[in-house]
TORGU-241866 format. One record per residue: z, x, y of N, C-alpha, C in turn. Coordinates in steps of 0.001 Angstrom, whole numbers, padded with zeros to 6 digits, always signed. Example, Ala and Ser with C-alpha at 12.3 -4.5 7.8 and 13.67 -1.06 7.14 Angstrom:
# TORGU-241866
+007800+013190-005690+007800+012300-004500+007800+013200-003300+007080+012850-002250+007140+013670-001060+007870+012900+000030
This chain:
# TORGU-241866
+060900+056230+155324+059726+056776+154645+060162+057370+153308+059504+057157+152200+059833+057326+150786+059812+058982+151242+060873+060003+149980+060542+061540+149810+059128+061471+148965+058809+062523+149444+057642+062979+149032+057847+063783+147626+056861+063614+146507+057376+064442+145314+057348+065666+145763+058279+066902+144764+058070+067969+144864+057103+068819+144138+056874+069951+144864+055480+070539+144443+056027+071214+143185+055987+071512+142647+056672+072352+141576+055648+072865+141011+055009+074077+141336+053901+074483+140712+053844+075844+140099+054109+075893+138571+054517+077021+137525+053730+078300+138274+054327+079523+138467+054266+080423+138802+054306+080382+140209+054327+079777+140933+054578+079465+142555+055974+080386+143009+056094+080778+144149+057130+081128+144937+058271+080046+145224+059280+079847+145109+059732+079017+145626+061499+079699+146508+061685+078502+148197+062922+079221+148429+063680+078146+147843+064987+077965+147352+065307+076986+146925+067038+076910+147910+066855+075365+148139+068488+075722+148705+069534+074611+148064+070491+074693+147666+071841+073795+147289+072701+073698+148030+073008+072378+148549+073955+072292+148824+075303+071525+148544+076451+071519+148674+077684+070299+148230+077072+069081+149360+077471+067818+148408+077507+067091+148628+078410+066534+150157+077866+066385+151282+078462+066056+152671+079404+067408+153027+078434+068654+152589+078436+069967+152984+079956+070144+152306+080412+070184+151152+081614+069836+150654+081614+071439+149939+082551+072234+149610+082443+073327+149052+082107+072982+147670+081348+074015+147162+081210+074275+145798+081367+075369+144820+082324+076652+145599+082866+077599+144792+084650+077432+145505+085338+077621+144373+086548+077648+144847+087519+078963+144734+086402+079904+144191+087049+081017+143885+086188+082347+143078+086466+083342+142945+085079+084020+142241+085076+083728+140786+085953+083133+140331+085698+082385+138767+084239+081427+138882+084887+080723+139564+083144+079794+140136+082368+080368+140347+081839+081626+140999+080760+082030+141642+080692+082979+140237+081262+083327+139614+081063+084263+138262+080375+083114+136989+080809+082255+137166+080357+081265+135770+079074+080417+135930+078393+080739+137812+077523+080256+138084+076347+080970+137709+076775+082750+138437+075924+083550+138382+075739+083652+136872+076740+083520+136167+075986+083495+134398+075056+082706+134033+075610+081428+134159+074264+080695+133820+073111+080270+134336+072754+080806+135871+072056+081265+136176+071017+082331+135813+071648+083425+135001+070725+084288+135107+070464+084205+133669+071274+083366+132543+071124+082852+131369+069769+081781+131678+069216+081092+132672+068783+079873+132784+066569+080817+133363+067229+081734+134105+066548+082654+134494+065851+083039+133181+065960+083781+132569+065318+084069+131415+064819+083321+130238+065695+082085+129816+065318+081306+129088+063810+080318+129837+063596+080684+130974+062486+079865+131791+061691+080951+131994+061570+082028+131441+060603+082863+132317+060544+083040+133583+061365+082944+134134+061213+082650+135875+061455+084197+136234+061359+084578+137993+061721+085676+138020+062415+085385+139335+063651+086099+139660+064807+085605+140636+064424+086753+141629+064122+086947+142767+063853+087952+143767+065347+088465+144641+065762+086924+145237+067202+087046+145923+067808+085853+145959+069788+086123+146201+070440+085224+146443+071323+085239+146614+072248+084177+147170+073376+084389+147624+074226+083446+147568+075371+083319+147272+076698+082181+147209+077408+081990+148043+077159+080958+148645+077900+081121+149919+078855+080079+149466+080001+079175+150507+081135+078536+149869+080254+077139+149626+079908+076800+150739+078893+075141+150641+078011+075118+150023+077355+076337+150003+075864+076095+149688+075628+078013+148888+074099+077021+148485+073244+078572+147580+072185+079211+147784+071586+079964+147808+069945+080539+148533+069559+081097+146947+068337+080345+146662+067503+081140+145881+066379+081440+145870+065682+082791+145528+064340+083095+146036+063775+083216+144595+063243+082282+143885+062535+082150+142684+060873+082173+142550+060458+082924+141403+058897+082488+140875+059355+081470+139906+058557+080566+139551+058876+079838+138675+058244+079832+137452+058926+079964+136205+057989+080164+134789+056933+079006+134756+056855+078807+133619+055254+078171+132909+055896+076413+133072+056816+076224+133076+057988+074931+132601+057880+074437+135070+058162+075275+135647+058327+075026+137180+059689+075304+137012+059914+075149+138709+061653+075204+139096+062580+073567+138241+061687+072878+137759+062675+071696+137634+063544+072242+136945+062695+072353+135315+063813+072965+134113+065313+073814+134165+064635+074770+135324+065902+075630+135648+067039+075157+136348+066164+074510+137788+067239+073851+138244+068419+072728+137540+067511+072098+136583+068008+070810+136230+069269+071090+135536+069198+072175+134407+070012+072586+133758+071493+073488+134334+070978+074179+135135+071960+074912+136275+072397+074297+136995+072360+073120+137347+073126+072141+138408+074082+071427+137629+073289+070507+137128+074360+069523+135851+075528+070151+135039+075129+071459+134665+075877+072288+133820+077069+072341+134722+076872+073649+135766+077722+073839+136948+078619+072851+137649+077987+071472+137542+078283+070491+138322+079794+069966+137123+079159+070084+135794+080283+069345+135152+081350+070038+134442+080999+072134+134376+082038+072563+134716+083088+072916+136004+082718+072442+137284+083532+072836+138442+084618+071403+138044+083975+070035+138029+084872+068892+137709+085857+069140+136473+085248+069826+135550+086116+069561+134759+087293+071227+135053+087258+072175+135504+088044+073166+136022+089079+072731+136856+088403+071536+138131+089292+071284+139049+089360+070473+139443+089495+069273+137920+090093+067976+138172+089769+067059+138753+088604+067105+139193+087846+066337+140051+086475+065391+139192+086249+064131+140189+084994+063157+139657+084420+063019+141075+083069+063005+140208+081892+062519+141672+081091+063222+141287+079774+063033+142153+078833+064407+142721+079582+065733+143009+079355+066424+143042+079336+067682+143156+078239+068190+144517+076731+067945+144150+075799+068805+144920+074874+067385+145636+074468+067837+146886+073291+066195+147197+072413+066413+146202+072046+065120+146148+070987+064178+145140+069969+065217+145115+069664+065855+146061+068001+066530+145431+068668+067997+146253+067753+068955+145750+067793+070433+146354+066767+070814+146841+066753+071298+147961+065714+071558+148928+064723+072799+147999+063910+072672+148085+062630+073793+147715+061499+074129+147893+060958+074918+149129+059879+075047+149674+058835+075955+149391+057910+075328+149234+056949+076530+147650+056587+077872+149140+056369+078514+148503+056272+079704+149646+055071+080926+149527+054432+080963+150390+052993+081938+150562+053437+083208+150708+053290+084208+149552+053985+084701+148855+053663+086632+150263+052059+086181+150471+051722+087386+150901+052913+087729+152553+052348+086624+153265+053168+086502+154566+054745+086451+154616+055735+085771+152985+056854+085411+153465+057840+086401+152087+057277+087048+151594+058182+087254+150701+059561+087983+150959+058897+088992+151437+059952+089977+151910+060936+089624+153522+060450+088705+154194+061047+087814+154986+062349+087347+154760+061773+086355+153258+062526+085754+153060+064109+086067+152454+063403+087309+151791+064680+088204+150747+065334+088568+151841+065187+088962+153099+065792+089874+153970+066846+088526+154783+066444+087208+154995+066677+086515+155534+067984+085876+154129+067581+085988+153114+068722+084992+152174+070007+086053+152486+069463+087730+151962+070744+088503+151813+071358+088759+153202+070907+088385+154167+071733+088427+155753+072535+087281+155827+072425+086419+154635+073450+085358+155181+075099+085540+155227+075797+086449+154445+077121+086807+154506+077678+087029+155863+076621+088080+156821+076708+088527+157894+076319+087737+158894+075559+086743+158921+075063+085519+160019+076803+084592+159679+077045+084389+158749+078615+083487+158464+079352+084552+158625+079332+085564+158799+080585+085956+159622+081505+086839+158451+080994+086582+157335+082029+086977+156017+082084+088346+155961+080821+089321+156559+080833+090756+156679+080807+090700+158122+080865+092054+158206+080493+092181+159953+079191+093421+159691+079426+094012+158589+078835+095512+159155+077403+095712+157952+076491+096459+158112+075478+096210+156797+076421+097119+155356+077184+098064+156154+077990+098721+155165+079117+097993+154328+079396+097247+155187+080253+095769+154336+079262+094868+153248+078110+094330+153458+077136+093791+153085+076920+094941+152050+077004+095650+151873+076544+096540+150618+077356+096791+149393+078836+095987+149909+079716+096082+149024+080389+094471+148530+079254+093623+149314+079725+091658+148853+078982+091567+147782+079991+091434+146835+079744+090997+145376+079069+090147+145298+078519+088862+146134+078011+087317+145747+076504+087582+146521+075627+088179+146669+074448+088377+146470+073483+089637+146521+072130+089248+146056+071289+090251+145394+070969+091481+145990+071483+091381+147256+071139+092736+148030+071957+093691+147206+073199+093983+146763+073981+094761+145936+072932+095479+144660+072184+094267+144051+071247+094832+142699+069979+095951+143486+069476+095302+144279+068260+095979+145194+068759+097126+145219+069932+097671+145921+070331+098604+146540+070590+099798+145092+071096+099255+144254+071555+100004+142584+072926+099379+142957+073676+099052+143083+075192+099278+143155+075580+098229+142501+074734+097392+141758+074888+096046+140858+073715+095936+139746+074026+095607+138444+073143+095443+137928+072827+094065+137100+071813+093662+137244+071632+092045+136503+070412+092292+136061+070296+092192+134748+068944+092431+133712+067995+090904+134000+068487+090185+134888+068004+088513+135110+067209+088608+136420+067446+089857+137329+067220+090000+138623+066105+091101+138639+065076+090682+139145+063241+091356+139589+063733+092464+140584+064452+093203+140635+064764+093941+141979+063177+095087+141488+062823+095638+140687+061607+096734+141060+060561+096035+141533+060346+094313+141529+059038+093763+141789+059395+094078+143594+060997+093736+143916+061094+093960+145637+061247+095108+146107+061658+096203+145016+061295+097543+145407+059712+098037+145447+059281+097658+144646+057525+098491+144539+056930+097674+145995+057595+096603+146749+056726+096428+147716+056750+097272+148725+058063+098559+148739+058216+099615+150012+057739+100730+149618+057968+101389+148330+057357+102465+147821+057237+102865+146283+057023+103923+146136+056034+104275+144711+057502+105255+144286+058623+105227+144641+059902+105879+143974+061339+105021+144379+061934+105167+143497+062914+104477+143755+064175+104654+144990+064316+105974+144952+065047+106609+145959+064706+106275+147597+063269+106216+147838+062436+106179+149031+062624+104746+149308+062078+103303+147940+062034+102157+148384+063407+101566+148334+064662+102616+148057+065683+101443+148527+065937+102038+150095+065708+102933+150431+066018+103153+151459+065291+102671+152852+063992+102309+152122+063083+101862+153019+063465+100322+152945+063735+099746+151971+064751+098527+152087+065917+098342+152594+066604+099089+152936+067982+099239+153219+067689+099041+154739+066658+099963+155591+065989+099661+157140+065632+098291+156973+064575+097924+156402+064129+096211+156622+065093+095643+156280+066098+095603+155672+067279+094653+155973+068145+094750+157554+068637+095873+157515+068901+096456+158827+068456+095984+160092+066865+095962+160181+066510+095376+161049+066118+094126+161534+066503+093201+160380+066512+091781+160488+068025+091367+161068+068815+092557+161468+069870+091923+162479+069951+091633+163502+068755+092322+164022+068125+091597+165300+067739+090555+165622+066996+089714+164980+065966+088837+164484+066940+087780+164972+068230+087330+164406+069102+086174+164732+068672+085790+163551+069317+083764+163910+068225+083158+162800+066811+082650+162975+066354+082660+161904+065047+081835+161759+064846+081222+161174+064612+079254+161561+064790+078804+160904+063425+078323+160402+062508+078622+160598+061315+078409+159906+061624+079152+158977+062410+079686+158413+062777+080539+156555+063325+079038+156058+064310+078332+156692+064510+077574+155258+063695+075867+155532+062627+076219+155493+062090+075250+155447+060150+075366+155572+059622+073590+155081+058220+074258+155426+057335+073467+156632+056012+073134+156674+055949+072065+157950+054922+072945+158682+054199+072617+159673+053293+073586+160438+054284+073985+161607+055437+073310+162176+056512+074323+163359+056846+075257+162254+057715+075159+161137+057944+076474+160491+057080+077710+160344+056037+076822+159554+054636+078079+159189+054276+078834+160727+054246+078448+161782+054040+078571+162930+054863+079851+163686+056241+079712+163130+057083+080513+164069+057607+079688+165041+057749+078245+165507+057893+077611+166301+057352+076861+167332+057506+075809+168099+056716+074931+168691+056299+075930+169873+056645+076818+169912+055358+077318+171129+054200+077505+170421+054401+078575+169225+052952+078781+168582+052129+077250+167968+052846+076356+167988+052399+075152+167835+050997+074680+168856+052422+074842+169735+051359+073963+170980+050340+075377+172001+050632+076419+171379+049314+077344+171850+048195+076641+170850+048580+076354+169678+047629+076063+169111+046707+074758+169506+047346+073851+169644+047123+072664+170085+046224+072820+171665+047015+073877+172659+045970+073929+173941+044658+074449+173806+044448+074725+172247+043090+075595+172442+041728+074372+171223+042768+073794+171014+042095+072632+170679+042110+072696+168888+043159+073871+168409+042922+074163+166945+044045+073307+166079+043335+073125+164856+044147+071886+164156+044416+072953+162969+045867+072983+162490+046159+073389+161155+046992+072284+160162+046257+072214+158878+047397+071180+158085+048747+071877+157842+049590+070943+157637+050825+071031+157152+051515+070531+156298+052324+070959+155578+053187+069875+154735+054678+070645+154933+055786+069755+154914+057181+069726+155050+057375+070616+153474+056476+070498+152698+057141+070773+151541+056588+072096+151029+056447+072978+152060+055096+074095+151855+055477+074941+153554+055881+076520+152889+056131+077573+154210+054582+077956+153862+053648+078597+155184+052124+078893+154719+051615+078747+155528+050436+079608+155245+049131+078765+156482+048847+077994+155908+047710+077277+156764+047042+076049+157085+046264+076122+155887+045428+077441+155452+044353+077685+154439+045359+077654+152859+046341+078763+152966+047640+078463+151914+048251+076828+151402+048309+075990+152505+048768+074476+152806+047530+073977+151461+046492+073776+152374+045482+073104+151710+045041+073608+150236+045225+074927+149893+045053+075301+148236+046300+074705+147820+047074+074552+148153+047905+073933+146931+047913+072469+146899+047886+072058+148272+047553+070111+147671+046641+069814+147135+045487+070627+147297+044589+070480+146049+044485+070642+144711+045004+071441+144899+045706+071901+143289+046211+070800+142818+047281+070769+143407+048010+069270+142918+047485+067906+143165+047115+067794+144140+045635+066922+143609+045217+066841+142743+044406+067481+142314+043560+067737+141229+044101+067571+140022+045244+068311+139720+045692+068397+138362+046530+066810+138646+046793+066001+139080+047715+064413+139014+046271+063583+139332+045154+063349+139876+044005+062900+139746+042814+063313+138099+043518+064304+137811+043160+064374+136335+044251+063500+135329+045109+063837+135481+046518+062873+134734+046255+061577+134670+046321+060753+136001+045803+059639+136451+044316+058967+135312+043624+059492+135581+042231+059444+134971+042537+059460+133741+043164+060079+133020+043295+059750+131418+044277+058864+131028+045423+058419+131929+046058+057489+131618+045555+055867+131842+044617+055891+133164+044032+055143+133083+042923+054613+132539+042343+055512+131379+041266+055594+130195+042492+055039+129328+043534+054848+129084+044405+054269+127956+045058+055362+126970+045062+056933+127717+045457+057552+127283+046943+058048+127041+047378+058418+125808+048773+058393+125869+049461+059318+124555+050777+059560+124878+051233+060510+124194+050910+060054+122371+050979+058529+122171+050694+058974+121207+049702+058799+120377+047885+058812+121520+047325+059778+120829+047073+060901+120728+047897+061414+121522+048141+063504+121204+048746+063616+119953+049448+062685+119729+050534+062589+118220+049789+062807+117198+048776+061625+117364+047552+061646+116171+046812+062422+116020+046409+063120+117044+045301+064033+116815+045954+065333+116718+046940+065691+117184+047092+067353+116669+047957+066934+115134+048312+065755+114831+048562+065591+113355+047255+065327+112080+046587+064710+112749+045420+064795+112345+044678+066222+112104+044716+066964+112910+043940+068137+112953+044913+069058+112175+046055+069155+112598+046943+070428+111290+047354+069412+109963+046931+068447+109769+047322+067496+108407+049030+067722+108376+049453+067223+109451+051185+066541+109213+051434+065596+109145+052228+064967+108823+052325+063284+108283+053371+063152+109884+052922+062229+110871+053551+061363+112194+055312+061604+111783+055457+061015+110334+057201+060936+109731+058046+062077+109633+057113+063234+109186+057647+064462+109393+058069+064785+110603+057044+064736+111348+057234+065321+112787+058458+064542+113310+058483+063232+113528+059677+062560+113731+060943+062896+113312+061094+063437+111687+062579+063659+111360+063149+064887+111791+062365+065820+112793+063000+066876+113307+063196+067921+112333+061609+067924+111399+061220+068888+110367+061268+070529+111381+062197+071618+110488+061586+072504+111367+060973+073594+110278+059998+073312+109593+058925+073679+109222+057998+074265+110014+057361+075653+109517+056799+076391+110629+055557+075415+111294+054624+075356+110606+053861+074295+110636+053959+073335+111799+055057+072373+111486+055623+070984+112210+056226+071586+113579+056621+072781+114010+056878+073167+114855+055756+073164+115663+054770+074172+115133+053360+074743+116243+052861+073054+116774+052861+072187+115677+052702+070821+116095+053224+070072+117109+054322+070237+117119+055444+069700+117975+055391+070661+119157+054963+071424+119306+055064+072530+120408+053156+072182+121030+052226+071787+120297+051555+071554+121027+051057+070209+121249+051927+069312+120840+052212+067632+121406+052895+067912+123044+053736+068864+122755+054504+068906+123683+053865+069562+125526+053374+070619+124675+052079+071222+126247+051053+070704+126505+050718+069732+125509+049364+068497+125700+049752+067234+126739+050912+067081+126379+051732+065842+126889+052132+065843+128391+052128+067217+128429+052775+067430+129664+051496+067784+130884+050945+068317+130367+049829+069273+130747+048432+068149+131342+048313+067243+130180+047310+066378+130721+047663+065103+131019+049075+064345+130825+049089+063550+131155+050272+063066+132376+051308+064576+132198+052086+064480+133450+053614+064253+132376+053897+063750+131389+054920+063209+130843+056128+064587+131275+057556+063422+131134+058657+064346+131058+058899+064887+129964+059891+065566+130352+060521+066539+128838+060977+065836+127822+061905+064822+128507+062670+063819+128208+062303+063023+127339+060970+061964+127881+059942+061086+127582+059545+061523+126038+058933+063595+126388+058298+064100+125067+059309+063633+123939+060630+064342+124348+061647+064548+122999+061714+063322+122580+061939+062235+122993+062179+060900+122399+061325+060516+121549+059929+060494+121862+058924+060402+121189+058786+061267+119973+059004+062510+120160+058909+062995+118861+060510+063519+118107+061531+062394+118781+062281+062468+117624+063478+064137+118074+063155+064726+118551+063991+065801+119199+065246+065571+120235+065449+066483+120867+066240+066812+122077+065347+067223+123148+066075+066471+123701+064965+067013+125714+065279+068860+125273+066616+068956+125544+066561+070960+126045+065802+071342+124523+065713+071310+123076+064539+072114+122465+063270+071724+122706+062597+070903+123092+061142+070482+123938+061063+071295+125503+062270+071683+126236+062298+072395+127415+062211+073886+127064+062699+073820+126008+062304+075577+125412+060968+075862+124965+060794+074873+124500+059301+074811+123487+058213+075204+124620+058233+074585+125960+057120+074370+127251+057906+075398+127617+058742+076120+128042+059282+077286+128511+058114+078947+128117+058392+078766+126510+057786+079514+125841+056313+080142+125714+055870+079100+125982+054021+078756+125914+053320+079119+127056+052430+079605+127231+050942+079551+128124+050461+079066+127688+049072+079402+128633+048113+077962+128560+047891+077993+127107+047492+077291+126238+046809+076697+125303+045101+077273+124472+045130+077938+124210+043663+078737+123470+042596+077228+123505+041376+077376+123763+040322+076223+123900+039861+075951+122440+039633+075233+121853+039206+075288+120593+037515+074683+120902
């Protein structure tokens, strides 16, 4: 069965997971896990995104992301490849690095947030690498350290996961410090890294209670949530790729966005092409670029070629922007 696209829907929750390629390590030392967390939290800001929690483990990565105006692709795309072709070139090595795609399950923000944070930063201690939460308060390789104060990363949302326990800082780390605490009970759960109606569920019992009483909830693999959560977002996305669809199949195409926002600010097509950066030819090029994307689905990639750029300054350009003023 073909993968299903990913939802990637700008401002969405997302858990995101990485792993090495045939579970193969991908830090070899805290040089690695230091040159990751940089451009990470370099990649973080240049996307607007906001990072909640995470953690480095040796195989694999946990990230608990909102995603800017651009989605998780941009960030990811750039933070993998990057990472991927400094670890090869550090340690001598060719190939893949990470599997072909990275898991990312858009996530219903009311029911799972704080779940989930509690569930990424317990992973040191589920692997065995700490034993004690007092050990865990002193592992350098994830976000529970920033939450707590005892780390600081100007890239990392820790007051958005503090203001969810209390109205002072002193009170909500401590009241965080218990909800971590008490997710040592819990074991694992693996409806956290993943989505599906057994996940959303809590497991096939709550499944099939559901099922004996004759109640149907949708699901998608690619979505933690209820049933009501499930269905707002495939519609969404529906909607907005059944709009895409519809204008491409009217014969619509990037370049008559070309023409008409050149038309309308009077830039000559040639300018825009030679990678004029004229204030002007910019706002132009910046709104070819959120037109392009926005109504007809195009890549970053696709944009820059067309108008003569680089994919990463067209990924900054859609980084930058909200929606678009109506004229």
């Amino acid at each position: 069965m073909p993968r299903q696209a990913r939802l990637d829907t700008p401002g969405a929750l997302h858990h995101i997971m990485v792993r090495g390629i045939n579970r193969s390590q991908i830090f070899d030392d805290d040089e690695d896990r230091s040159r990751f967390l940089t451009r990470l939290g370099e990649n973080i800001l240049k996307t607007h995104s906001s990072l909640y929690a995470w953690v480095l483990m040796e195989t694999h990565v946990h990230l608990l992301v909102r995603s800017g105006p651009q989605g998780i692709s941009a960030l990811m795309r750039k933070l993998l490849t990057w990472y991927a072709q400094y670890y090869n070139r550090r340690h001598r090595r060719t190939g893949h690095l990470f599997e072909n795609r990275y898991k990312s399950i858009l996530c219903e923000e009311e029911n799972y947030l704080l779940a989930l944070v509690r569930h990424i930063h317990l992973n040191p201690i589920r692997a065995k690498l700490v034993k004690t939460m007092g050990e865990l308060d002193l592992y350098p390789w994830t976000g529970h350290r920033a939450i707590i104060g005892k780390d600081e990363y100007p890239w990392m949302d820790r007051a958005y996961i503090l203001g969810q326990f209390a109205g002072t800082k002193g009170k909500a780390i401590r009241a965080y410090h218990r909800f971590v605490q008490d997710g040592l009970a819990e074991g694992r759960r693996p409806e956290l890294t993943g989505g599906g109606l057994i996940r959303s569920q809590g497991g096939w019992s709550q499944v099939l209670a559901l099922r004996s009483k004759g109640e149907k909830e949708l699901s998608d693999e690619r979505i933690l949530g209820s049933g009501e959560f499930v269905e707002q977002i495939l519609q969404e996305a529906e909607e907005r790729q059944l709009r895409q669809m519809k204008l491409r199949r009217k014969g619509k195409s990037i370049g008559d966005i070309i023409q008409e926002e050149c038309g309308r600010r009077k830039v000559s097509e040639q300018e825009l092409r030679k990678g004029s950066r004229r204030a002007l030819v910019s706002e132009v090029r910046a709104a070819i670029a959120y037109r392009s994307k926005e109504e007809l689905g195009i890549s970053g990639a696709e944009i820059a070629r067309q108008l003569g750029v680089s994919t990463s300054s067209i990924n900054r350009v859609l980084g930058r922007m909200g929606p678009l003023p109506t004229e």
